[in-house]
C-alpha positions as CSV (number, residue, x, y, z in Angstrom):
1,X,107.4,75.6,111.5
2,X,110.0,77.5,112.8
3,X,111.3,80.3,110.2
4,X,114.7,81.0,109.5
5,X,116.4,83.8,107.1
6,X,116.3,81.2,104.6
7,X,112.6,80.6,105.2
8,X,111.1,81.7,101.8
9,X,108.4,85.0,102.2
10,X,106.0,82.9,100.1
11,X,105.8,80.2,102.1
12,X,105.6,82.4,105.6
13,X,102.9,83.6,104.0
14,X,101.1,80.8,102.7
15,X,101.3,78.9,105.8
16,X,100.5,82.1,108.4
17,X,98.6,84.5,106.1
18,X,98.3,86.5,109.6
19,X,101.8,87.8,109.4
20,X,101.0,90.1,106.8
21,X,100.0,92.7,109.3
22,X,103.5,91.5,111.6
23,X,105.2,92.5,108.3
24,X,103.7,95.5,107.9
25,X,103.8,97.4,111.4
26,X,107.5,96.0,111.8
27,X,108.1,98.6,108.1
28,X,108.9,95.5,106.3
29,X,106.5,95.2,103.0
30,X,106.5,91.5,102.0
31,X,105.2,92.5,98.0
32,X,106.7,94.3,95.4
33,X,104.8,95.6,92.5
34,X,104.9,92.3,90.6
35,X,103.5,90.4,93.8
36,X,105.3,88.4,96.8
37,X,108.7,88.8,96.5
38,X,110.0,85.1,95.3
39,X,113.0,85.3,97.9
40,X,114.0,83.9,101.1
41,X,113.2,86.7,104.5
42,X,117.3,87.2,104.8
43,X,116.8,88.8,101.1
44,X,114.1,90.8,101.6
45,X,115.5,92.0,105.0
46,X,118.6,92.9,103.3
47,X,116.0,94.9,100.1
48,X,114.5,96.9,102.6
49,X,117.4,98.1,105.0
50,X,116.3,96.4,108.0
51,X,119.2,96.4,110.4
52,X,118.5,93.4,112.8
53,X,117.6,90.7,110.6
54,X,118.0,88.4,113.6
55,X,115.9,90.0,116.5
56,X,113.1,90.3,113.3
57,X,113.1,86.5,112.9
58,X,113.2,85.8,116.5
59,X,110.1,88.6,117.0
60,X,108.4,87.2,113.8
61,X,108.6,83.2,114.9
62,X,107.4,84.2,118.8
63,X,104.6,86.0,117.2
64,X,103.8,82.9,114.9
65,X,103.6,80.4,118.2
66,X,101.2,83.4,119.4
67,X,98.9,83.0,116.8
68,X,99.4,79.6,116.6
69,X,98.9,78.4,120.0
């Protein structure tokens, strides 16, 4: 799977729960109070100010072929 800004965070998620802690030390929280955000990664990039929404997917799907194998 290869995630794109139109990659939904639920299904990232589901599919690599192991991104969590990517999510988290790159200061991009993939829950709001009322659970995972039900929006694609371009939305939630955009909800929390991060600049490069690219270089995040491209660091995001290099460490998901890490983990992968």
């Amino acid at each position: 799977m290869t995630v794109t800004l139109d990659t939904l965070v639920e299904e990232i998620l589901n599919k690599f729960p192991e991104t969590m802690s990517f999510f988290i030390e790159n200061g991009v929280s993939p829950f709001s109070c009322s659970g995972a955000y039900p929006s694609s990664l371009g939305e939630l990039l955009k909800r929390t100010g991060k600049e490069d929404a690219e270089e995040f997917v491209k660091k995001l799907n290099e460490y998901i072929q890490s983990i992968s194998g």
